[in-house]
PDB file of N, H, CA, C and O in Angstrom:
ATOM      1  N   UNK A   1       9.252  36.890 -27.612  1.00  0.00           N
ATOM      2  CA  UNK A   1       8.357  37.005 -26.480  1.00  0.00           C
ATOM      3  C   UNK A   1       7.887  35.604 -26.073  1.00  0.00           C
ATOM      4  O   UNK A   1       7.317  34.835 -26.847  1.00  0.00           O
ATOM      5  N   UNK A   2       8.164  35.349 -24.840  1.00  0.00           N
ATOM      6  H   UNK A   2       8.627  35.974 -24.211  1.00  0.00           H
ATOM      7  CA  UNK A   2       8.036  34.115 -24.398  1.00  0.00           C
ATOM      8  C   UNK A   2       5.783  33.995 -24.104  1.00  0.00           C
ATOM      9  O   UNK A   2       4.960  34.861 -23.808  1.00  0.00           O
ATOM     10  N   UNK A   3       5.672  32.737 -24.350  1.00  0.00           N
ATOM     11  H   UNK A   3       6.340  32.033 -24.591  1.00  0.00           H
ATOM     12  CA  UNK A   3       4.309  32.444 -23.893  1.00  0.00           C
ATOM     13  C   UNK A   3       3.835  32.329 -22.327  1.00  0.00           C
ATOM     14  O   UNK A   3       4.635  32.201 -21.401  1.00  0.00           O
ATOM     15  N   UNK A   4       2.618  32.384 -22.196  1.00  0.00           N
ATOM     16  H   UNK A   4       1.968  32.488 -22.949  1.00  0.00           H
ATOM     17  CA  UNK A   4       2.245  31.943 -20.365  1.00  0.00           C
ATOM     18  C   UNK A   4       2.335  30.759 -20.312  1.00  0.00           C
ATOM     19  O   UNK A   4       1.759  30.354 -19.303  1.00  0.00           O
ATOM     20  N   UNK A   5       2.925  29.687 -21.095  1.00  0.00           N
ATOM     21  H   UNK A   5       3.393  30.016 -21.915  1.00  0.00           H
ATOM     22  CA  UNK A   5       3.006  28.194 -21.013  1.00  0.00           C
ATOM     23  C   UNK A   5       4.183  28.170 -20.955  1.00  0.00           C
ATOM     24  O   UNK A   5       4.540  27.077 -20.517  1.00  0.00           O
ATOM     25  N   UNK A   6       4.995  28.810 -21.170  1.00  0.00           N
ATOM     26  H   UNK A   6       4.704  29.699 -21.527  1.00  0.00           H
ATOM     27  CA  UNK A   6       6.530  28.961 -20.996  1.00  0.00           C
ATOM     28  C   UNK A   6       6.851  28.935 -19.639  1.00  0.00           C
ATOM     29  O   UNK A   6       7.018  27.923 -18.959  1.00  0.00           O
ATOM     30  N   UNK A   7       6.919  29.944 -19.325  1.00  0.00           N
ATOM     31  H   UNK A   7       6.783  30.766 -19.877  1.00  0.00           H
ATOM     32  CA  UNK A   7       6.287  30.997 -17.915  1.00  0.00           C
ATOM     33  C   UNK A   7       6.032  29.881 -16.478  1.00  0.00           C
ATOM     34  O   UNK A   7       6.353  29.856 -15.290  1.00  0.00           O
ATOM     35  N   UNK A   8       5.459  29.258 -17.192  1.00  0.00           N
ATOM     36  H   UNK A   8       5.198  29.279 -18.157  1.00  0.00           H
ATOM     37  CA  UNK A   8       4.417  28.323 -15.592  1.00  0.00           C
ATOM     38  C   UNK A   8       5.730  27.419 -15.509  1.00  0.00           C
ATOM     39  O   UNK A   8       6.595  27.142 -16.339  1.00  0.00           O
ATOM     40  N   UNK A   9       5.503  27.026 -13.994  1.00  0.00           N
ATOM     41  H   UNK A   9       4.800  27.252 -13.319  1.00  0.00           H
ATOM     42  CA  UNK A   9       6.883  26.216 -13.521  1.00  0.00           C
ATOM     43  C   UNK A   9       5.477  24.943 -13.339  1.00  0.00           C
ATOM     44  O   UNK A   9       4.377  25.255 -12.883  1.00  0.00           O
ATOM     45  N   UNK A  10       5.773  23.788 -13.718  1.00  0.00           N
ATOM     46  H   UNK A  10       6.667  23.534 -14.089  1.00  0.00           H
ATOM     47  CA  UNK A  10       5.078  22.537 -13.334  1.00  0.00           C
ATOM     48  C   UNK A  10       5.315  22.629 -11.548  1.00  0.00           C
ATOM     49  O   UNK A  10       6.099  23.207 -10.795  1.00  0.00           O
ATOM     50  N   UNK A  11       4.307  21.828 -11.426  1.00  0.00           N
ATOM     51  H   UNK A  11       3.670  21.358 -12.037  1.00  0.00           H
ATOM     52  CA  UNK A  11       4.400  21.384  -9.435  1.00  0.00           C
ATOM     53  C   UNK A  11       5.316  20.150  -9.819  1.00  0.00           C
ATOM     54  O   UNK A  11       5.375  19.254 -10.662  1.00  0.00           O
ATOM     55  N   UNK A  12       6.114  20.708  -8.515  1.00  0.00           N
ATOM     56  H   UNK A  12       6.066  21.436  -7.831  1.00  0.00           H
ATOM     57  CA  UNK A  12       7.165  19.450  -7.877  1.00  0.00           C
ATOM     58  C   UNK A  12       6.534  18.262  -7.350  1.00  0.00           C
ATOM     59  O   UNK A  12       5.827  18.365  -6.348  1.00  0.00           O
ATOM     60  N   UNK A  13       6.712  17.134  -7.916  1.00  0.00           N
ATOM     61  H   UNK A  13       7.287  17.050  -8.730  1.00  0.00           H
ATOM     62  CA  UNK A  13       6.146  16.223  -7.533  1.00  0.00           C
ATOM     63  C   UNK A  13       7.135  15.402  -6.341  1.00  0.00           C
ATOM     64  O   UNK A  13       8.222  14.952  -6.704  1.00  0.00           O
ATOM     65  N   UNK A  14       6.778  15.279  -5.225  1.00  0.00           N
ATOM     66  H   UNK A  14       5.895  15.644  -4.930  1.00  0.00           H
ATOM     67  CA  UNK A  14       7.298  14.794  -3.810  1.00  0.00           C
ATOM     68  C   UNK A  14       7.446  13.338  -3.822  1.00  0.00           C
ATOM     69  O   UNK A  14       6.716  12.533  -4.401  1.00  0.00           O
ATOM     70  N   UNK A  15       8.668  13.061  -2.981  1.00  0.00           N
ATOM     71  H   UNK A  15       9.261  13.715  -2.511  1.00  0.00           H
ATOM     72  CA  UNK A  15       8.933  11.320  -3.255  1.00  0.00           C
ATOM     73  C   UNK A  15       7.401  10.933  -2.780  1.00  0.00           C
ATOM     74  O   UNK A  15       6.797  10.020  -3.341  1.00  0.00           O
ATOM     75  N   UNK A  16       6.780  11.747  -1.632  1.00  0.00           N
ATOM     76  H   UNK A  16       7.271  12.489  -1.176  1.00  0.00           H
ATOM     77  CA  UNK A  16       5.858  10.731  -1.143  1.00  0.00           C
ATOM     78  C   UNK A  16       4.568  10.285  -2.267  1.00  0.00           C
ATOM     79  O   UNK A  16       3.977   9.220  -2.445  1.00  0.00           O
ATOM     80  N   UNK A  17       4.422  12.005  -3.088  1.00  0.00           N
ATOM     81  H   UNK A  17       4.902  12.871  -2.944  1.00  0.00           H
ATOM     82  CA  UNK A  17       3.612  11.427  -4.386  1.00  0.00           C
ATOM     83  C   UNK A  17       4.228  10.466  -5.472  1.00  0.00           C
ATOM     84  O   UNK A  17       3.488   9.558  -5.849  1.00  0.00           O
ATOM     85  N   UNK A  18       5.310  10.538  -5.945  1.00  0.00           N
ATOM     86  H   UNK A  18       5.911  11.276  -5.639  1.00  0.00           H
ATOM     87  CA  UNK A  18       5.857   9.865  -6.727  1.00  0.00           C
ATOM     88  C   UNK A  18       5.661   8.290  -6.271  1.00  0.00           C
ATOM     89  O   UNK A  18       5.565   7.351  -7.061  1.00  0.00           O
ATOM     90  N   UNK A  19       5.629   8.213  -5.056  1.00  0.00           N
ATOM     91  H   UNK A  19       5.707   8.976  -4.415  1.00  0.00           H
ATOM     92  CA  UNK A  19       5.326   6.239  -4.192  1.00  0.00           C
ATOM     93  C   UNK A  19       3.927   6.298  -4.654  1.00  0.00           C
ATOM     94  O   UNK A  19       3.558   5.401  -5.412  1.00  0.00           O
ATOM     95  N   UNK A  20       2.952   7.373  -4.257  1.00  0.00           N
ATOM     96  H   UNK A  20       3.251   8.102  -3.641  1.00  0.00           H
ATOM     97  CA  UNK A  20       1.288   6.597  -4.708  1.00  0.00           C
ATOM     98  C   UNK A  20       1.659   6.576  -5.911  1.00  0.00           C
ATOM     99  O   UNK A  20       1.930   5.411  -6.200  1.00  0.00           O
ATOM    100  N   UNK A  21       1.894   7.611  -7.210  1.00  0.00           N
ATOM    101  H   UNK A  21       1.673   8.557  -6.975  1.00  0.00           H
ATOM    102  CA  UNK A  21       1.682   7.558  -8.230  1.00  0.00           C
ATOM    103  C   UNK A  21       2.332   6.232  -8.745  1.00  0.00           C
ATOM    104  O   UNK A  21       1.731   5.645  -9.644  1.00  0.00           O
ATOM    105  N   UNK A  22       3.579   5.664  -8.235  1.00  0.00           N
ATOM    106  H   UNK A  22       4.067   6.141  -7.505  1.00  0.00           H
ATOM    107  CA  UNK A  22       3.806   4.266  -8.911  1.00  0.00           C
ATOM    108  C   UNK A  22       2.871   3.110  -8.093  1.00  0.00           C
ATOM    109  O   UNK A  22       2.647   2.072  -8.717  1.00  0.00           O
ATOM    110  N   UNK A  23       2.434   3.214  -7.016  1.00  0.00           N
ATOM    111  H   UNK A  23       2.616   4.056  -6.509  1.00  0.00           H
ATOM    112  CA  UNK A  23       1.866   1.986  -6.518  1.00  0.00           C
ATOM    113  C   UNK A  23       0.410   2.035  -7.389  1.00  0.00           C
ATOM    114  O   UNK A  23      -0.061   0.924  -7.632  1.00  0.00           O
ATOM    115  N   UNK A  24      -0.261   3.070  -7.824  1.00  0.00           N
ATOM    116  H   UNK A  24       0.121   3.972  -7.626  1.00  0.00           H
ATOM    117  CA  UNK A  24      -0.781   3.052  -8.710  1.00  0.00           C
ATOM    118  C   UNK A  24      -0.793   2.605 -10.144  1.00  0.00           C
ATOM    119  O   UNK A  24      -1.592   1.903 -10.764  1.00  0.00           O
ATOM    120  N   UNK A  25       0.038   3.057 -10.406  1.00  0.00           N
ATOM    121  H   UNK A  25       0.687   3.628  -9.902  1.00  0.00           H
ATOM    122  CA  UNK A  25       1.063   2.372 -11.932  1.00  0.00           C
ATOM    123  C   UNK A  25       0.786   0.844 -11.681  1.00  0.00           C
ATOM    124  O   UNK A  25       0.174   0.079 -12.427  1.00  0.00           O
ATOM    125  N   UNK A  26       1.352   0.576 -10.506  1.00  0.00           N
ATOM    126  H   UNK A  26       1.850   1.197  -9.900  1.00  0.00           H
ATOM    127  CA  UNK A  26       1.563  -0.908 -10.934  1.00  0.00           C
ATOM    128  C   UNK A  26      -0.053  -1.745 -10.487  1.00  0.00           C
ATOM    129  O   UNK A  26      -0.475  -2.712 -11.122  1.00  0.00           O
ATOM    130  N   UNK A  27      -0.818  -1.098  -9.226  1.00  0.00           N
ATOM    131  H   UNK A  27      -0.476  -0.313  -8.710  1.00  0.00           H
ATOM    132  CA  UNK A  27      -1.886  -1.698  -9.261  1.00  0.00           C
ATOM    133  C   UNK A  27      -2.822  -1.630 -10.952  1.00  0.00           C
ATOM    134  O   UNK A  27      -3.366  -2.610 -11.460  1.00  0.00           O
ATOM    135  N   UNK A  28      -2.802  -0.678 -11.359  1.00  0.00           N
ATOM    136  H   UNK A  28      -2.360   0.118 -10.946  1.00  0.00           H
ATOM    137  CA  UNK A  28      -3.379  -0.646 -12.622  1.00  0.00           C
ATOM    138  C   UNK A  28      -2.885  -1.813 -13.781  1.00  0.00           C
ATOM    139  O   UNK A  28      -3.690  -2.457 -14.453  1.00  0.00           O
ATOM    140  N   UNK A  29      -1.615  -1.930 -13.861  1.00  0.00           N
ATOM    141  H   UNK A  29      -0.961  -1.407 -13.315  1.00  0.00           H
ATOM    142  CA  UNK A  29      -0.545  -2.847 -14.543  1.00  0.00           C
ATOM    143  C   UNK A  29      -1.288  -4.541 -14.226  1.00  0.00           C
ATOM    144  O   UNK A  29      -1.878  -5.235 -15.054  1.00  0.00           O
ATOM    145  N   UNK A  30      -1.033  -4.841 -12.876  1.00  0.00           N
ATOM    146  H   UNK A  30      -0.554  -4.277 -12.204  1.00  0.00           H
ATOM    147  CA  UNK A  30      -1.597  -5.912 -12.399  1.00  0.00           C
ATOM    148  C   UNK A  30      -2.804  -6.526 -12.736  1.00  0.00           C
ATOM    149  O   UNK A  30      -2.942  -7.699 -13.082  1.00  0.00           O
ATOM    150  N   UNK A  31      -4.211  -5.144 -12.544  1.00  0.00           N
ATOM    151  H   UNK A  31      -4.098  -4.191 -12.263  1.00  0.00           H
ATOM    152  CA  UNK A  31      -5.680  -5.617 -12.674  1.00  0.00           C
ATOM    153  C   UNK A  31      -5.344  -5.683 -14.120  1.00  0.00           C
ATOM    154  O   UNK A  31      -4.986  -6.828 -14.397  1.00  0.00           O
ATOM    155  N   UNK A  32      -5.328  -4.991 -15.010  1.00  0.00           N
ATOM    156  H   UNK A  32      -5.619  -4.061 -14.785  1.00  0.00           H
ATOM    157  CA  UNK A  32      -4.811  -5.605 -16.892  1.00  0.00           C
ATOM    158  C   UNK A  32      -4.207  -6.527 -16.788  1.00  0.00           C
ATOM    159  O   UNK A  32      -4.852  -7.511 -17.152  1.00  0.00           O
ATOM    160  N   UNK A  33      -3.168  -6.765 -16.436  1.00  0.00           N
ATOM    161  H   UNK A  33      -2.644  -5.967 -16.140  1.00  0.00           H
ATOM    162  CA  UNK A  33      -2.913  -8.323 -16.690  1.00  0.00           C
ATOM    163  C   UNK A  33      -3.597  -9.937 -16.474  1.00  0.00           C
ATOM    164  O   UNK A  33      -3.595 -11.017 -17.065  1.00  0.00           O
ATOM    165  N   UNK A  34      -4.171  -9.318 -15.216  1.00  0.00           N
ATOM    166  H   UNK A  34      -4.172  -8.440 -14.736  1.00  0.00           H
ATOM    167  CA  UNK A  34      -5.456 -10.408 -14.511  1.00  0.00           C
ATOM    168  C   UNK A  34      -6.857 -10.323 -15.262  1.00  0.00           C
ATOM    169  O   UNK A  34      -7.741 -11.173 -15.151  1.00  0.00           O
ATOM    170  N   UNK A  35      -6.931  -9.200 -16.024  1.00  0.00           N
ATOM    171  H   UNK A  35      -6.213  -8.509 -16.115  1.00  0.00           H
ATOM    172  CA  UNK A  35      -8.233  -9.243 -16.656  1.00  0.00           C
ATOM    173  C   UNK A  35      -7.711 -10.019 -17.985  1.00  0.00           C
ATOM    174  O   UNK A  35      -8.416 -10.609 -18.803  1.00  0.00           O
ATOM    175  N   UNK A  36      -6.555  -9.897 -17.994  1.00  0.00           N
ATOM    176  H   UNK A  36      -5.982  -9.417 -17.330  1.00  0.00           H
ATOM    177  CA  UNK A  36      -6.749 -10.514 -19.887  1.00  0.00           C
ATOM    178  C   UNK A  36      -5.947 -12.097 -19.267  1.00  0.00           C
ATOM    179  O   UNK A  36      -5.363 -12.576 -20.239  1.00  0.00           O
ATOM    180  N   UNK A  37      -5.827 -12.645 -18.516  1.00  0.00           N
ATOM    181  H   UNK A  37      -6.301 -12.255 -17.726  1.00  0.00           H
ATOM    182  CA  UNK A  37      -5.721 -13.545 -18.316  1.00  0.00           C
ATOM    183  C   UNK A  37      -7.282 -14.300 -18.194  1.00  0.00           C
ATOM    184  O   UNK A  37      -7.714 -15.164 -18.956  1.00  0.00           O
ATOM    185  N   UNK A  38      -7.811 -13.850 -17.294  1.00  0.00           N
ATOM    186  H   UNK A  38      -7.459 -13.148 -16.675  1.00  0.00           H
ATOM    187  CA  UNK A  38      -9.285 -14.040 -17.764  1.00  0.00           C
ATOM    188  C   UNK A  38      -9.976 -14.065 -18.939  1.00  0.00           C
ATOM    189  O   UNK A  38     -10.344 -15.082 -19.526  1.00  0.00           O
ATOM    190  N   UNK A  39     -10.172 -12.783 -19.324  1.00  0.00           N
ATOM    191  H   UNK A  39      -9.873 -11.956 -18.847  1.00  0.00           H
ATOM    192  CA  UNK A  39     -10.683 -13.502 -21.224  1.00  0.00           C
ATOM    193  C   UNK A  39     -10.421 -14.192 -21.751  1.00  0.00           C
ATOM    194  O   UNK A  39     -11.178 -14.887 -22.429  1.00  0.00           O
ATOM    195  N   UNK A  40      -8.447 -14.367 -21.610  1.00  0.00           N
ATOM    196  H   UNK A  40      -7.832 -13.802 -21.060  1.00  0.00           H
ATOM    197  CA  UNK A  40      -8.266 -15.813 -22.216  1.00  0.00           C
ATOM    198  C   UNK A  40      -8.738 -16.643 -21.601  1.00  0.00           C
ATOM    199  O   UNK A  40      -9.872 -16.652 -22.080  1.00  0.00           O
ATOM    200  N   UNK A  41      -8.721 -17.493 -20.758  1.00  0.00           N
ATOM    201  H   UNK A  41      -7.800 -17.485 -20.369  1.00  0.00           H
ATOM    202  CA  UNK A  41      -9.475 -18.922 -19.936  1.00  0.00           C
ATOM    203  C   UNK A  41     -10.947 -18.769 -20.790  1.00  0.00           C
ATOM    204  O   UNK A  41     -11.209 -19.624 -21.635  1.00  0.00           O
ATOM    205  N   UNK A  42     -11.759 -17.811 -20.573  1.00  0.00           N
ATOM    206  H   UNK A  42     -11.546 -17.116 -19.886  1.00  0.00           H
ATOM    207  CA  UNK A  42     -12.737 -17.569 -21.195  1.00  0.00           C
ATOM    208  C   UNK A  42     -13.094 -17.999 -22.402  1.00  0.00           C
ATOM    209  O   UNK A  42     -14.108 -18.674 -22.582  1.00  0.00           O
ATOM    210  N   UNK A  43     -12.124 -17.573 -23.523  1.00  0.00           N
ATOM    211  H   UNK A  43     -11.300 -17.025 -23.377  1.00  0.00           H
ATOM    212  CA  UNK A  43     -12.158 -18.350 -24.894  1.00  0.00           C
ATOM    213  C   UNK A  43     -11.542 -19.550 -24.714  1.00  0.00           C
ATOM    214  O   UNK A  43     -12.129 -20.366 -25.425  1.00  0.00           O
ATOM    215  N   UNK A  44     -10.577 -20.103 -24.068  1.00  0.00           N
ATOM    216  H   UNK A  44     -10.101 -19.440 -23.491  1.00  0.00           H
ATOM    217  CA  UNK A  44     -10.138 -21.252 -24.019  1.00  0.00           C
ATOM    218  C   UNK A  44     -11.518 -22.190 -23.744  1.00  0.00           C
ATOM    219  O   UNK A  44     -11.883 -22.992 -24.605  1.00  0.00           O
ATOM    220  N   UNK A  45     -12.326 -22.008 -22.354  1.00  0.00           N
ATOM    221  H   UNK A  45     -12.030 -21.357 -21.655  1.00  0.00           H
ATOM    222  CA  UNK A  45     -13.347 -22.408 -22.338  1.00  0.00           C
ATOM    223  C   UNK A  45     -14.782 -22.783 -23.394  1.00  0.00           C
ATOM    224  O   UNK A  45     -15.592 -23.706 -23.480  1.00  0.00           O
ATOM    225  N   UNK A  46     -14.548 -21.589 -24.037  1.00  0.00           N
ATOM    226  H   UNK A  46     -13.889 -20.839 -23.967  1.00  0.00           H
ATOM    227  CA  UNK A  46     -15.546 -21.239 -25.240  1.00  0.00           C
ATOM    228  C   UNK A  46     -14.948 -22.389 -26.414  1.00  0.00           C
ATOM    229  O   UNK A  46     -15.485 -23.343 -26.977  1.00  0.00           O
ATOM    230  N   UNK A  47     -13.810 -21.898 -26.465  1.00  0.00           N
ATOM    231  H   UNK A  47     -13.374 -21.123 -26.007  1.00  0.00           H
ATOM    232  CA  UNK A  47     -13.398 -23.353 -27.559  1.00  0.00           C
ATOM    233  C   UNK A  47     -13.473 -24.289 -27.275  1.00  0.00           C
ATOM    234  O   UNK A  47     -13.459 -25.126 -28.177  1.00  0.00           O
ATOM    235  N   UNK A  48     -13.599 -24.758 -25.866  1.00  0.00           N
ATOM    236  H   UNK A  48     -13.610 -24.078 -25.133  1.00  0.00           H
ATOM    237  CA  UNK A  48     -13.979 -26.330 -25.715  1.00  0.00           C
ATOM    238  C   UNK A  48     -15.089 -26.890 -25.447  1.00  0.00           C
ATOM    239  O   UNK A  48     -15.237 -28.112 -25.415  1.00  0.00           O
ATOM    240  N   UNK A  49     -16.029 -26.005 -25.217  1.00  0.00           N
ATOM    241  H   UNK A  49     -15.909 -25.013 -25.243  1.00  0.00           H
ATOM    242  CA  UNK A  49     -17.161 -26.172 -24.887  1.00  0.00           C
ATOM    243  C   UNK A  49     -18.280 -26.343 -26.320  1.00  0.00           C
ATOM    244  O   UNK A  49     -19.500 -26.351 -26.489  1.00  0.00           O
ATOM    245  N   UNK A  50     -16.729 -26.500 -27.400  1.00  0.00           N
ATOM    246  H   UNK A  50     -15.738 -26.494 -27.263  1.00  0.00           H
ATOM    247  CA  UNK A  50     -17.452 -26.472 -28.510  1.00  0.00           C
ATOM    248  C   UNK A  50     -18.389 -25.044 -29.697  1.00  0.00           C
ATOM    249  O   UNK A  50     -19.105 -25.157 -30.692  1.00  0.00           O
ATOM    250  N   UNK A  51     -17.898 -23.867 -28.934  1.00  0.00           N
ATOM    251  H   UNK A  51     -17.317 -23.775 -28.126  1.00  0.00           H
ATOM    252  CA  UNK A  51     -19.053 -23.152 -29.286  1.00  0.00           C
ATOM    253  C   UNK A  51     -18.123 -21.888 -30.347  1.00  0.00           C
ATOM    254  O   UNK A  51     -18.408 -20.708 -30.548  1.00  0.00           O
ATOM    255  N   UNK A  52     -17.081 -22.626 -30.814  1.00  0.00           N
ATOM    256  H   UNK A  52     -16.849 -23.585 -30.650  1.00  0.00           H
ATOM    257  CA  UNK A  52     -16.046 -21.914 -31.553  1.00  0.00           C
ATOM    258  C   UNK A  52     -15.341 -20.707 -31.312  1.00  0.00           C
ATOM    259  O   UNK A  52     -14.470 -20.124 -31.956  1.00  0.00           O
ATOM    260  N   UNK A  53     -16.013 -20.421 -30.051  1.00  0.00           N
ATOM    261  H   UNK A  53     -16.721 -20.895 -29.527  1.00  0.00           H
ATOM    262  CA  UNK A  53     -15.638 -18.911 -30.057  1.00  0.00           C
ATOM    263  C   UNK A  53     -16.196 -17.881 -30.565  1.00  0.00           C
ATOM    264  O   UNK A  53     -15.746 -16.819 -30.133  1.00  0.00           O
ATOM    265  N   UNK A  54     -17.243 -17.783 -31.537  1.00  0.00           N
ATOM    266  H   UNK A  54     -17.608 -18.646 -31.888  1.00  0.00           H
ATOM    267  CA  UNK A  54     -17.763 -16.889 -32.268  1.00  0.00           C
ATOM    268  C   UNK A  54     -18.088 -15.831 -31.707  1.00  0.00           C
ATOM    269  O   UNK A  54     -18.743 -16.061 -30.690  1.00  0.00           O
ATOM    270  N   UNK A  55     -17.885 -14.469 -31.963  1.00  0.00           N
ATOM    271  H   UNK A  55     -17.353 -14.282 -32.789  1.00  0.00           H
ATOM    272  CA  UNK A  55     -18.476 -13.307 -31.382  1.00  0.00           C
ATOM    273  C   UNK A  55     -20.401 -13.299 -31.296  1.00  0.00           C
ATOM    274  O   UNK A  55     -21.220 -13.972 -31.923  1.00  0.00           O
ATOM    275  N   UNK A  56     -20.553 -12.402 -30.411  1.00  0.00           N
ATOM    276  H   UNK A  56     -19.888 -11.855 -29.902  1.00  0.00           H
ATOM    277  CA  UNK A  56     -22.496 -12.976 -31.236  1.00  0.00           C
ATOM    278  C   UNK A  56     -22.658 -12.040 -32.121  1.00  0.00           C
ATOM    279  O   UNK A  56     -23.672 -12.018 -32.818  1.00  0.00           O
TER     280      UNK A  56
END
């Protein structure tokens, strides 16, 4: 006996959703990469500014 999770057909996802869902993908991809480019400069800064880096 098959389950009601069996049963259910997923929604078709449409080229036109499949374009937001990756331009999404990659805007998300992008802001992470730009944010941890930032933290680093950040500690780079922190290490030169003498202050070791230490967490507080």
């Amino acid at each position: 006996m098959k389950g009601k999770r069996q049963e259910k057909k997923r929604p078709a996802v449409t080229p036109a959703r499949a374009l937001e869902q990756q331009a999404r993908k990659d805007r998300l991809a992008e802001a992470l990469r730009e944010n941890l480019r930032k933290r680093k400069d950040q500690k780079r800064e922190q290490m030169h500014a003498g202050n070791g880096g230490d967490k507080d």
